[in-house]
Residue frames as qw, qx, qy, qz and C-alpha x, y, z in Angstrom:
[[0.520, -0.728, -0.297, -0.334, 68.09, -181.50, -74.72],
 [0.227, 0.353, -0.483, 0.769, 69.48, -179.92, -71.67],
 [0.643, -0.670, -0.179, -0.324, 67.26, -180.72, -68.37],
 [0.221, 0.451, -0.641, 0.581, 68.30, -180.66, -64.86],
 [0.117, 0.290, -0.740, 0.596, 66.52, -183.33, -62.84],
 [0.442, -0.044, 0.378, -0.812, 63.24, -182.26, -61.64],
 [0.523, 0.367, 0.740, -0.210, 59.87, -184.54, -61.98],
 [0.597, 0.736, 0.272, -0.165, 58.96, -182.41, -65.13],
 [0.115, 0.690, -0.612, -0.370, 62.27, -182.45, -66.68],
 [0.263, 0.084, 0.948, 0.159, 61.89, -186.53, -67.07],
 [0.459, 0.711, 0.494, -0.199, 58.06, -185.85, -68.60],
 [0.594, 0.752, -0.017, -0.286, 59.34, -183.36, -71.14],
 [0.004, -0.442, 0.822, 0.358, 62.10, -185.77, -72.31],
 [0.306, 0.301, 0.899, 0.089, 59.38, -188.29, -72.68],
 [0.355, 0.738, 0.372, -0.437, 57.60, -185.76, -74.68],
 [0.377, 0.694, -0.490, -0.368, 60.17, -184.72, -77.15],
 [0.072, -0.200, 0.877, 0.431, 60.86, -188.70, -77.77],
 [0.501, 0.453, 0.713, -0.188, 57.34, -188.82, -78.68],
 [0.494, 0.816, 0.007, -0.301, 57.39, -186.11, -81.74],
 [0.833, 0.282, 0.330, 0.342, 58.31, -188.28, -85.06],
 [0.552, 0.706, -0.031, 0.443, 59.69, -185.08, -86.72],
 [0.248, -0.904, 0.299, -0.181, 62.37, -184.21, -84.08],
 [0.684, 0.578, -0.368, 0.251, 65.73, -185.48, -84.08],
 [0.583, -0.788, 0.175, -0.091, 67.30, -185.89, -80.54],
 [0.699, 0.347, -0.542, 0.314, 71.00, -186.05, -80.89],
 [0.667, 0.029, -0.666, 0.334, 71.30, -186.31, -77.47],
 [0.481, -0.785, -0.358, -0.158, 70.50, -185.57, -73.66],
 [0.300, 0.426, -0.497, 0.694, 72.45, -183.56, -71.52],
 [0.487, -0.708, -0.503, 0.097, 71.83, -183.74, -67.41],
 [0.351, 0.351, -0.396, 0.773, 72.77, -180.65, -64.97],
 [0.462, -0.246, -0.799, 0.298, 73.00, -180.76, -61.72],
 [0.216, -0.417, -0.101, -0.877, 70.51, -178.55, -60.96],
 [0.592, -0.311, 0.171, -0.724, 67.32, -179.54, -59.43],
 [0.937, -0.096, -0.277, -0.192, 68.25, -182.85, -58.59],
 [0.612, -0.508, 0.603, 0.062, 70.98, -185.15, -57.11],
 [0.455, 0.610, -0.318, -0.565, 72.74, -186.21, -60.34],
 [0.126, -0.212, 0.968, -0.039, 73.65, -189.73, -60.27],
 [0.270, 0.306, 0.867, -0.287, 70.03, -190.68, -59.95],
 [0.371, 0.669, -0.025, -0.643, 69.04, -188.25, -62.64],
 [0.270, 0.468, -0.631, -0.557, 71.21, -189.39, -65.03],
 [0.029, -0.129, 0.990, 0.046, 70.45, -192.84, -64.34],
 [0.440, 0.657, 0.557, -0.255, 66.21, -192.69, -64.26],
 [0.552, 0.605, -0.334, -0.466, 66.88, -190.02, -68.02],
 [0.109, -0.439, 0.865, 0.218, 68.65, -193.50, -69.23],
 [0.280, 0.255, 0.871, -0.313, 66.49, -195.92, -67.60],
 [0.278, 0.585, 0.149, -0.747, 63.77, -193.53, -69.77],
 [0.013, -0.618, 0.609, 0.497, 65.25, -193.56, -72.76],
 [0.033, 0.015, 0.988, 0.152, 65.26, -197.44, -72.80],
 [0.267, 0.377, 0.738, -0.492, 61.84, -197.56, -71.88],
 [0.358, 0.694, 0.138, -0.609, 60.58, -195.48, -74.70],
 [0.860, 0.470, 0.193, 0.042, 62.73, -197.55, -77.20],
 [0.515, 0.796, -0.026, 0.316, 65.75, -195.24, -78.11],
 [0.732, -0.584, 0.211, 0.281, 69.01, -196.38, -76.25],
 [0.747, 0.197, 0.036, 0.634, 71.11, -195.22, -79.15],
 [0.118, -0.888, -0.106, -0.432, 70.28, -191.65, -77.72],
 [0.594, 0.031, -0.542, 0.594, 73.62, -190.89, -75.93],
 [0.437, -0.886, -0.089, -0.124, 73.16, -188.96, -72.24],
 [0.573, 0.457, -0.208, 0.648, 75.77, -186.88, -70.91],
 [0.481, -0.778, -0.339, 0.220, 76.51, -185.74, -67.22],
 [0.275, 0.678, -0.223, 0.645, 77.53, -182.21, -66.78],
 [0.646, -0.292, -0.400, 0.581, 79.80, -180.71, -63.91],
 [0.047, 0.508, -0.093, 0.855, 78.71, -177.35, -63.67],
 [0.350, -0.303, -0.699, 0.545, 78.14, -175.83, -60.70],
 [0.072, -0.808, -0.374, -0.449, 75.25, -172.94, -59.68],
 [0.182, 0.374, -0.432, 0.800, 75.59, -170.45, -57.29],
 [0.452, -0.227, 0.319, -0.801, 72.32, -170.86, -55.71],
 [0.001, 0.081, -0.984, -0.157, 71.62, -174.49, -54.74],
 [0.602, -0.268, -0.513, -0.551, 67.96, -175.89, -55.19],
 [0.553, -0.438, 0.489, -0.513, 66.16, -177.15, -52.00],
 [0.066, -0.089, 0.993, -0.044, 66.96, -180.61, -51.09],
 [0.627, 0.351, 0.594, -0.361, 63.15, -181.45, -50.56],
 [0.695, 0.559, -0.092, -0.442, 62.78, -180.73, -54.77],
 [0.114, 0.540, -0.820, -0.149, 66.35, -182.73, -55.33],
 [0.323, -0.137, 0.936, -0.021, 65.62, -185.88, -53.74],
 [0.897, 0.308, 0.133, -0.289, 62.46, -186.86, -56.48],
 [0.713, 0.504, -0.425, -0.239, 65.04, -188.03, -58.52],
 [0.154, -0.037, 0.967, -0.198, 66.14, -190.68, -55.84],
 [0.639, 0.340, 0.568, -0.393, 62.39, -191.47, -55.98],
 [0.745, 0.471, 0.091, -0.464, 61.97, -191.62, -59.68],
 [0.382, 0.425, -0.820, -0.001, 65.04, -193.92, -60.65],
 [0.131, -0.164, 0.940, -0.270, 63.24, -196.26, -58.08],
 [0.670, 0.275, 0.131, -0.677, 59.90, -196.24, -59.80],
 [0.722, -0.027, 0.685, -0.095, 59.09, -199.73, -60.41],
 [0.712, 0.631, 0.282, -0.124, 58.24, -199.44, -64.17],
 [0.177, 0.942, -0.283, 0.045, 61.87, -198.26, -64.63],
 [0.165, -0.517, 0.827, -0.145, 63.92, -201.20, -63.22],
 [0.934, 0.075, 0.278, -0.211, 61.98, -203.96, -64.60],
 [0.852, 0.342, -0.221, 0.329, 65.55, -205.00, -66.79],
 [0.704, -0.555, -0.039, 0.442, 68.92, -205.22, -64.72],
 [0.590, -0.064, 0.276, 0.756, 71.22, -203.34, -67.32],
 [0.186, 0.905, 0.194, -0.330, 70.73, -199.83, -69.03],
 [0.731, 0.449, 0.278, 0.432, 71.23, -200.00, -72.88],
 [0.173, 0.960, 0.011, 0.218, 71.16, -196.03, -73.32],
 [0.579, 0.220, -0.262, 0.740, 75.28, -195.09, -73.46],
 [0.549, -0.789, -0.150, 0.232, 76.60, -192.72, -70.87],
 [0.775, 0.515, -0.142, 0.338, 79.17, -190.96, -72.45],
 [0.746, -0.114, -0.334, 0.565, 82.49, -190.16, -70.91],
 [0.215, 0.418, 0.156, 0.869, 82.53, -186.76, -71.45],
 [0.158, 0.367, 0.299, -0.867, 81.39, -183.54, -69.16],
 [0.271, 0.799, 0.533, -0.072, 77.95, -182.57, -70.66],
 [0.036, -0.886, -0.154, 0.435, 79.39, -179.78, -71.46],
 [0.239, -0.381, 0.738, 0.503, 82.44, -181.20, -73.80],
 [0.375, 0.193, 0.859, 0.292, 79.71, -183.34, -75.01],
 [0.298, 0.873, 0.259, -0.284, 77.41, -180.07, -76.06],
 [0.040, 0.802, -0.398, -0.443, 80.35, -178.52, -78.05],
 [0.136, -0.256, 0.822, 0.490, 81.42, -181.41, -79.64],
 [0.366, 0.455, 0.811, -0.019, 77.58, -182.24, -80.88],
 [0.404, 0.833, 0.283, -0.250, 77.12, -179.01, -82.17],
 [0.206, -0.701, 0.518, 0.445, 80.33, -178.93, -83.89],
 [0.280, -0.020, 0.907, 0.313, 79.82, -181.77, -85.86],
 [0.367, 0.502, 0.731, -0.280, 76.37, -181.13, -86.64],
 [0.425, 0.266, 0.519, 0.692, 75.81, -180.63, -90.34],
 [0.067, -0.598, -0.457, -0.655, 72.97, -177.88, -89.58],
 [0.130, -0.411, 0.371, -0.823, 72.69, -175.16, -86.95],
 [0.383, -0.228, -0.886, 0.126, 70.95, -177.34, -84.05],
 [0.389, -0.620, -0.209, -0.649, 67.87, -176.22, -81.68],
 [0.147, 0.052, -0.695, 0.702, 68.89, -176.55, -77.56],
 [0.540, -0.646, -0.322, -0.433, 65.44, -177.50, -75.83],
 [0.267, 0.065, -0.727, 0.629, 66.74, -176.56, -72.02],
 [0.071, -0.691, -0.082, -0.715, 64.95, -177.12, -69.01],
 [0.604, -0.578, -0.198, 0.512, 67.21, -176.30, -65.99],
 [0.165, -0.932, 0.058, 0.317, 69.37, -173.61, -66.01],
 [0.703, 0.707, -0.057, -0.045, 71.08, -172.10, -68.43],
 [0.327, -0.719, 0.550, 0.272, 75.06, -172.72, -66.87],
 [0.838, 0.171, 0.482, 0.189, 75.38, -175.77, -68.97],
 [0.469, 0.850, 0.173, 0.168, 75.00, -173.44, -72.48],
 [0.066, 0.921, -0.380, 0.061, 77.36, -170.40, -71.03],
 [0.451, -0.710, 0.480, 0.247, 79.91, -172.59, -70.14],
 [0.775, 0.242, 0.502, 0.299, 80.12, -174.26, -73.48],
 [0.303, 0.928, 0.024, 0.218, 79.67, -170.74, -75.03],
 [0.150, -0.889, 0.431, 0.026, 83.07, -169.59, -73.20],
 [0.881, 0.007, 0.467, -0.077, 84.36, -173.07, -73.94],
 [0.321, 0.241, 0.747, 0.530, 84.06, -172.88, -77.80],
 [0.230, 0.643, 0.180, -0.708, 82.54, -169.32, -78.55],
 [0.122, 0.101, -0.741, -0.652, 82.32, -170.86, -82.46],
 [0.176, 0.370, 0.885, -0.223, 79.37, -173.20, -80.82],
 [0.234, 0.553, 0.342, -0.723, 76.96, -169.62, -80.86],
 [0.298, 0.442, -0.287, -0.796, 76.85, -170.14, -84.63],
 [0.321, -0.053, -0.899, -0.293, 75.62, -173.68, -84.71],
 [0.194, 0.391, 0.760, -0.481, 72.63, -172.74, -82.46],
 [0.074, 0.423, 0.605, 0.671, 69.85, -172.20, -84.30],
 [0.361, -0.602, 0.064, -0.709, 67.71, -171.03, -81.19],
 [0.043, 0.085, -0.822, 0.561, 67.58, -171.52, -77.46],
 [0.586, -0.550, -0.403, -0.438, 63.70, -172.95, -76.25],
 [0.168, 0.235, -0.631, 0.720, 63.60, -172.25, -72.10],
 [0.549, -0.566, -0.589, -0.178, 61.91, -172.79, -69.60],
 [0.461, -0.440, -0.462, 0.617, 62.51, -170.28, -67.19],
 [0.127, 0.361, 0.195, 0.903, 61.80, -166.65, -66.14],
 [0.045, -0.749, -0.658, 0.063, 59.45, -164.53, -64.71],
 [0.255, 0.427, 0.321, 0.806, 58.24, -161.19, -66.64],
 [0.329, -0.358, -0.095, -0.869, 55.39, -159.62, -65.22],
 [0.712, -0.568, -0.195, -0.365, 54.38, -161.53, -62.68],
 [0.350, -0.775, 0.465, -0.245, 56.24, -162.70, -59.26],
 [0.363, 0.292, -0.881, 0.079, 59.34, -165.67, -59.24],
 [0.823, -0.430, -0.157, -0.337, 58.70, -168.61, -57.46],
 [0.482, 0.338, -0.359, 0.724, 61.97, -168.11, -55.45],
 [0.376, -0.830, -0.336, -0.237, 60.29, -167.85, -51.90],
 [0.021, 0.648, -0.372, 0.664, 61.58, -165.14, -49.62],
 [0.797, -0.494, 0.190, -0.290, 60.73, -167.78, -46.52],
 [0.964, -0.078, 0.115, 0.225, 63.38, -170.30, -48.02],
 [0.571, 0.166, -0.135, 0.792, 65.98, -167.87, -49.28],
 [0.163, -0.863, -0.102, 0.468, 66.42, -164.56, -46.89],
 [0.275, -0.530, 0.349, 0.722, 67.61, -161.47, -48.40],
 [0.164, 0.207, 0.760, 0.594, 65.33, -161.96, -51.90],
 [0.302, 0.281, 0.195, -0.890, 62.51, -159.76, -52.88],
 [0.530, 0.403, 0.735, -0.132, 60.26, -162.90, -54.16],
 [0.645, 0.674, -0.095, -0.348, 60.75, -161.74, -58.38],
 [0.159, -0.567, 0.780, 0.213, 63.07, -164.38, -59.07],
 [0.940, 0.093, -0.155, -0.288, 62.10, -167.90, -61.10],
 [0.839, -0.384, 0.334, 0.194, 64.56, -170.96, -59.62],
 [0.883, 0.199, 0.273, 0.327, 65.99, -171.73, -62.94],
 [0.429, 0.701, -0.203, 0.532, 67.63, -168.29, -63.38],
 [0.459, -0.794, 0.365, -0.157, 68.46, -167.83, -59.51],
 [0.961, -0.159, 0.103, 0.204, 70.10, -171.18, -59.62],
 [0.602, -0.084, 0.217, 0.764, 73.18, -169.10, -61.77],
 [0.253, 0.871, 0.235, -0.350, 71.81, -165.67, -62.67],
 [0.043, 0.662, -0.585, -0.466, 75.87, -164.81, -64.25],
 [0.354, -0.030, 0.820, 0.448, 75.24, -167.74, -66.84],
 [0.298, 0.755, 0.578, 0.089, 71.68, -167.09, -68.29],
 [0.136, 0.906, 0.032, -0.400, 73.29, -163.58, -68.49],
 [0.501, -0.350, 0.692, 0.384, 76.05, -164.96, -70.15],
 [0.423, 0.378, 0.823, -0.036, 73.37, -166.14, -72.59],
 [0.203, 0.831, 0.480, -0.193, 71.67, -163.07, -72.69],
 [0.101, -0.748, 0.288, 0.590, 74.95, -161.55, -74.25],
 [0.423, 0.018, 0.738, 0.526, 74.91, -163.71, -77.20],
 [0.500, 0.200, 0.009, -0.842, 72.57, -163.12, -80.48],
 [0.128, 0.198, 0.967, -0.097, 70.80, -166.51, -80.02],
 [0.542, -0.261, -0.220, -0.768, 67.31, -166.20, -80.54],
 [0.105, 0.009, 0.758, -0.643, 65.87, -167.02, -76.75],
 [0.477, -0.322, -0.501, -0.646, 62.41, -168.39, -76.73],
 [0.087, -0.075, 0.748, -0.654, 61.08, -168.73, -73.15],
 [0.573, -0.521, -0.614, -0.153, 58.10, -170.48, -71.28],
 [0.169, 0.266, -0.540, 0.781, 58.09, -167.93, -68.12],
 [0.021, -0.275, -0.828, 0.489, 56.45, -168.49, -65.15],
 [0.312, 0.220, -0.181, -0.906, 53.83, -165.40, -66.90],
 [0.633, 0.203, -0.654, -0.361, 52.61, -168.78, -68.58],
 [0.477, 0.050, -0.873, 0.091, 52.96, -171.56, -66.75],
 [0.168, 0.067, 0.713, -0.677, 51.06, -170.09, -63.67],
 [0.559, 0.160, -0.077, -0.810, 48.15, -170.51, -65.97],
 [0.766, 0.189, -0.589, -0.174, 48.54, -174.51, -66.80],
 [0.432, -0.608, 0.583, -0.323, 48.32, -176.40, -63.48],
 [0.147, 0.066, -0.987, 0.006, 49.14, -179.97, -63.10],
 [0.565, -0.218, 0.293, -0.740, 45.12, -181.36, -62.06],
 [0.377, -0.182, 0.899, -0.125, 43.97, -184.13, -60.70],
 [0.814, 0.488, 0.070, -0.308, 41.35, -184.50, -63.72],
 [0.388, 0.743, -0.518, -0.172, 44.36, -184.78, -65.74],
 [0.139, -0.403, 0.884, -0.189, 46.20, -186.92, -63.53],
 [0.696, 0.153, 0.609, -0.349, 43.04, -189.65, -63.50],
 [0.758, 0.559, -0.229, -0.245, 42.69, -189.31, -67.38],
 [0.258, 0.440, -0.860, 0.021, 46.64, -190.77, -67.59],
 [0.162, -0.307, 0.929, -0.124, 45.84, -193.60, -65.04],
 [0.725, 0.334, 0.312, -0.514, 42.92, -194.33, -67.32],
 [0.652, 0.662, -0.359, -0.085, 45.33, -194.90, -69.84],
 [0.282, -0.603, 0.746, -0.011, 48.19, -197.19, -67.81],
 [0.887, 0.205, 0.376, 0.172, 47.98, -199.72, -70.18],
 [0.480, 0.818, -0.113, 0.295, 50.02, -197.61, -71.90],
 [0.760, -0.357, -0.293, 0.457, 53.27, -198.24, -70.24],
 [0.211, 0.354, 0.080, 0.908, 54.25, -193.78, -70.86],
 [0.378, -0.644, -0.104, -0.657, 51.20, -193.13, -69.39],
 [0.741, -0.509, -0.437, 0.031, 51.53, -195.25, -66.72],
 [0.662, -0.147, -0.249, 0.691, 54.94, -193.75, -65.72],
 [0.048, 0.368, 0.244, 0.896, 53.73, -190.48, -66.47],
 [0.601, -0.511, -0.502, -0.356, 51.18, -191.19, -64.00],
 [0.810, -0.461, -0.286, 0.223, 53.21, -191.87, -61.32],
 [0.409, 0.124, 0.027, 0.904, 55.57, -189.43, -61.89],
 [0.290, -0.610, -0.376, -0.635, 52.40, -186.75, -61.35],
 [0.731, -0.486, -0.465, -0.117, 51.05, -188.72, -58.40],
 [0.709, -0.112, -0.264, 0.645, 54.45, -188.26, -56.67],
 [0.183, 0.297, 0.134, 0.928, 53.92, -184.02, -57.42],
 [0.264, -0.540, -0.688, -0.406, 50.08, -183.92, -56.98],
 [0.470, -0.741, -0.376, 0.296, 49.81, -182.80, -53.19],
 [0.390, -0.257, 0.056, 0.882, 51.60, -179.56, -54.47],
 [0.459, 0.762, 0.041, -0.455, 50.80, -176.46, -56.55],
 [0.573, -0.099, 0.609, 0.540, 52.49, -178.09, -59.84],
 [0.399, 0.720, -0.086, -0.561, 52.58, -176.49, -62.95],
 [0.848, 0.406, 0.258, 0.224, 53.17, -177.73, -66.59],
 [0.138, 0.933, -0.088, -0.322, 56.11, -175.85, -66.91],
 [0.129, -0.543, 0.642, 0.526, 59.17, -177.71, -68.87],
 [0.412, 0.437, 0.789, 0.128, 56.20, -180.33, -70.18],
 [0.249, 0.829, 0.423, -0.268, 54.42, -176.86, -71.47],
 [0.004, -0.776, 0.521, 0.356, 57.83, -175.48, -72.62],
 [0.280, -0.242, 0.860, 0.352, 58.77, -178.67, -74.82],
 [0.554, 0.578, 0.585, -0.123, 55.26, -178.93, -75.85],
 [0.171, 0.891, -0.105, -0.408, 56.10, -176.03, -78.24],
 [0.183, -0.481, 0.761, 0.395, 58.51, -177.98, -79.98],
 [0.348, 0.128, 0.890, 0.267, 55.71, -180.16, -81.37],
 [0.120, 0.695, 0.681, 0.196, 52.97, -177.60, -81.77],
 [0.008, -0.173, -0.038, 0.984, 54.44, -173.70, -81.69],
 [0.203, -0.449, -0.418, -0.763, 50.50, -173.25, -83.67],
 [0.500, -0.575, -0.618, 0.192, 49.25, -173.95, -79.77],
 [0.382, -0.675, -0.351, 0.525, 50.72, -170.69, -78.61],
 [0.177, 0.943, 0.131, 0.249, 51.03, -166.82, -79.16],
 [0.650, 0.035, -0.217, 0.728, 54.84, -165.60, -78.88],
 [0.197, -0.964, -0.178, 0.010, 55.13, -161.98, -77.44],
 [0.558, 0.253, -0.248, 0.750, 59.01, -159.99, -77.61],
 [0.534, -0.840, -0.030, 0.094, 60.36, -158.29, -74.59],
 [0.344, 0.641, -0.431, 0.534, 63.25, -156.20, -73.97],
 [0.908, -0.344, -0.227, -0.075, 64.79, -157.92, -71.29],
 [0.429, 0.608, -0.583, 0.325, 68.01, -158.22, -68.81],
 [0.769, -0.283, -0.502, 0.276, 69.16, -160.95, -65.98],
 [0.347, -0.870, 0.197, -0.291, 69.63, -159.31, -62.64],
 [0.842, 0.159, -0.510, 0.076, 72.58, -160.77, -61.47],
 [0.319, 0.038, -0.514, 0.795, 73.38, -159.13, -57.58],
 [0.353, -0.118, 0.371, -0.851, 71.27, -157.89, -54.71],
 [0.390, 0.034, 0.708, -0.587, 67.81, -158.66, -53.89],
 [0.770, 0.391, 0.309, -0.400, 66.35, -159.37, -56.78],
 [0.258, -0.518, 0.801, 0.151, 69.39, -161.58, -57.87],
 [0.288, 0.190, 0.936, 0.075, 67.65, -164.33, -60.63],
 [0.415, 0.650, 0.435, -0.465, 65.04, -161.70, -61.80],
 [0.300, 0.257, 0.563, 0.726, 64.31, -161.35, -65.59],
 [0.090, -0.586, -0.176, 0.786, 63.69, -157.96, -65.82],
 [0.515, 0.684, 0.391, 0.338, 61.62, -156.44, -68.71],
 [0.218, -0.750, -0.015, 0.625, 63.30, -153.03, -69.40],
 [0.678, 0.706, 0.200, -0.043, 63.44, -150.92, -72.43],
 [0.297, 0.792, -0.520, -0.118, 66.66, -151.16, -74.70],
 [0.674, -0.401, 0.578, -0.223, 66.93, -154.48, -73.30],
 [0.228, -0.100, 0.936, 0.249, 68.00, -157.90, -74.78],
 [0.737, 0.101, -0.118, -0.657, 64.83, -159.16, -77.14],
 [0.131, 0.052, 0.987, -0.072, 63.83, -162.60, -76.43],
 [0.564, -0.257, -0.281, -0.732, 60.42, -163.61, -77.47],
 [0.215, -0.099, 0.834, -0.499, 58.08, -165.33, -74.69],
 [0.233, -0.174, -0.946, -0.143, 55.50, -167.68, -74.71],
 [0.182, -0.177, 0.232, -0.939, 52.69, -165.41, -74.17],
 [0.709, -0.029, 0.442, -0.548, 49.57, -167.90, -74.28],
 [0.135, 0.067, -0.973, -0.173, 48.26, -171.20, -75.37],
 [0.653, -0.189, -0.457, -0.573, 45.60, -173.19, -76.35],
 [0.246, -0.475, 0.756, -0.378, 45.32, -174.82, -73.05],
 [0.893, 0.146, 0.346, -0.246, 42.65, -177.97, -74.04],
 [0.788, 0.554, -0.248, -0.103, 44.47, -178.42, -76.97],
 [0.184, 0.517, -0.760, 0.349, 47.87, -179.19, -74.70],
 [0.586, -0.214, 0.706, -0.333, 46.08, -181.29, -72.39],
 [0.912, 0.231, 0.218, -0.259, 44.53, -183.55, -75.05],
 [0.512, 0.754, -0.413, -0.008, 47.57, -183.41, -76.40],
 [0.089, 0.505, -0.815, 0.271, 50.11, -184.82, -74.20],
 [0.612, -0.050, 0.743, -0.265, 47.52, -187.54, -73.46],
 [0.739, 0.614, -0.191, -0.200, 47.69, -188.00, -77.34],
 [0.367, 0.748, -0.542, 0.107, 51.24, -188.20, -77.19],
 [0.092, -0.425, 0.858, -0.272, 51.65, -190.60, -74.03],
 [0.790, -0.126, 0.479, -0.361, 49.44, -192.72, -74.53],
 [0.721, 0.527, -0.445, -0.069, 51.84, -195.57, -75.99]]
């Protein structure tokens, strides 16, 4: 797994360590939508919590071209200070020495069978391994994403960056020249674009149901991890993107010809266009069945 930070990048790592038939050799942070220190150290802190501290985490050093607002960075000072997360002084889960990025190449290198990359932050991590170790591209098996927007408008506002024509989605502005990078390989690219995800808000039904459940110590943190979001428009969007990993029969895939803008004004936009890259997208979803789900899944 490849996340980068945000409030719903810590939820869908606690989602994929909840599905028994998935295999997590190991977490990568980038410094994306967060402040990384405190990222890596609440994914750890996680980790333990959930049971599975032989799951090594790995801090990349790439850099983006377009930085995330500070207001979204600093949750992860707030969640690494969430009580339910510091209740032991030490943090079992290893740290390995390695760049995230060394440590991607050398995991899929070893790995006896072509391996499945659930990312969601941006895709710089990936391309720079791919230029790295261009052998890697044959031990992916497929790329799952969270990011994009097809047909409907980025959420790149044109009040916080000037000079953008509001069709961007953060996680490809953040580096547009790496996700193209990407978009030159033949991976097979499954996406969760914004197309989706404006349909699956975060609500406060939802939210109550979890802190019905905080005897469950997942839900509880899950709870608070919401609560912290709630006074926003939030969406389910790397929880809704990882969900797919346990239940692909929840949703309806759709292929698009497709190419990363990667200059001017609409600089981050995934462009449908014909002759384009194919990528299939995450075109809908049972949406009851995902809520009842992930309160299936956290409540442990």
């Amino acid at each position: 797994m490849d996340h980068d930070g945000g409030v719903d990048d810590y939820l869908a790592t606690m989602l994929l360590l909840t599905m028994d038939h998935i295999e997590l050799l190991g977490v990568v942070v980038t410094p994306a939508d967060c402040y990384v220190q405190p990222a890596v150290s609440a994914t750890r802190k996680i980790i333990d919590l959930m049971g599975f501290s032989h799951i090594p985490v790995a801090e990349s050093t790439v850099r983006g071209i377009n930085p995330f607002p500070t207001l979204y960075r600093r949750d992860s000072f707030i969640v690494d200070h969430l009580p339910i997360l510091n209740q032991r002084e030490t943090i079992t889960t290893p740290l390995i020495a390695e760049t995230g990025q060394d440590f991607m190449i050398k995991v899929l290198q070893e790995a006896s069978d072509p391996v499945t990359l659930m990312v969601t932050g941006p895709l710089t991590t990936v391309a720079v391994a791919l230029d790295k170790a261009p052998d890697i591209e044959a031990k992916i098996h497929k790329i799952v994403w969270m990011g994009g927007a097809l047909n409907v408008s980025g959420n790149v506002e044109k009040s916080l960056e000037a000079g953008q024509d509001g069709s961007a989605e953060w996680n490809v502005y953040w580096d547009a020249v790496s996700a193209a990078r990407v978009w030159q390989t033949q991976i097979e690219i499954i996406m969760c674009p914004l197309d989706l995800t404006n349909n699956v808000p975060v609500t406060s039904e939802l939210v109550y149901k979890m802190g019905r459940q905080r005897h469950y110590p997942i839900s509880d943190l899950a709870g608070q991890c919401y609560a912290l979001v709630i006074p926003q428009d939030y969406y389910f969007w790397d929880v809704l993107a990882t969900a797919y990993l346990g239940h692909p029969e929840f949703y309806q895939l759709r292929e698009w010809e497709t190419e990363i803008i990667t200059t001017g004004i609409s600089q981050g936009r995934t462009k449908v266009i014909s002759g384009g890259r194919k990528i299939s997208a995450m075109d809908k979803v049972d949406k009851e069945a995902f809520y009842a789900y992930i309160l299936q899944q956290w409540a442990r």
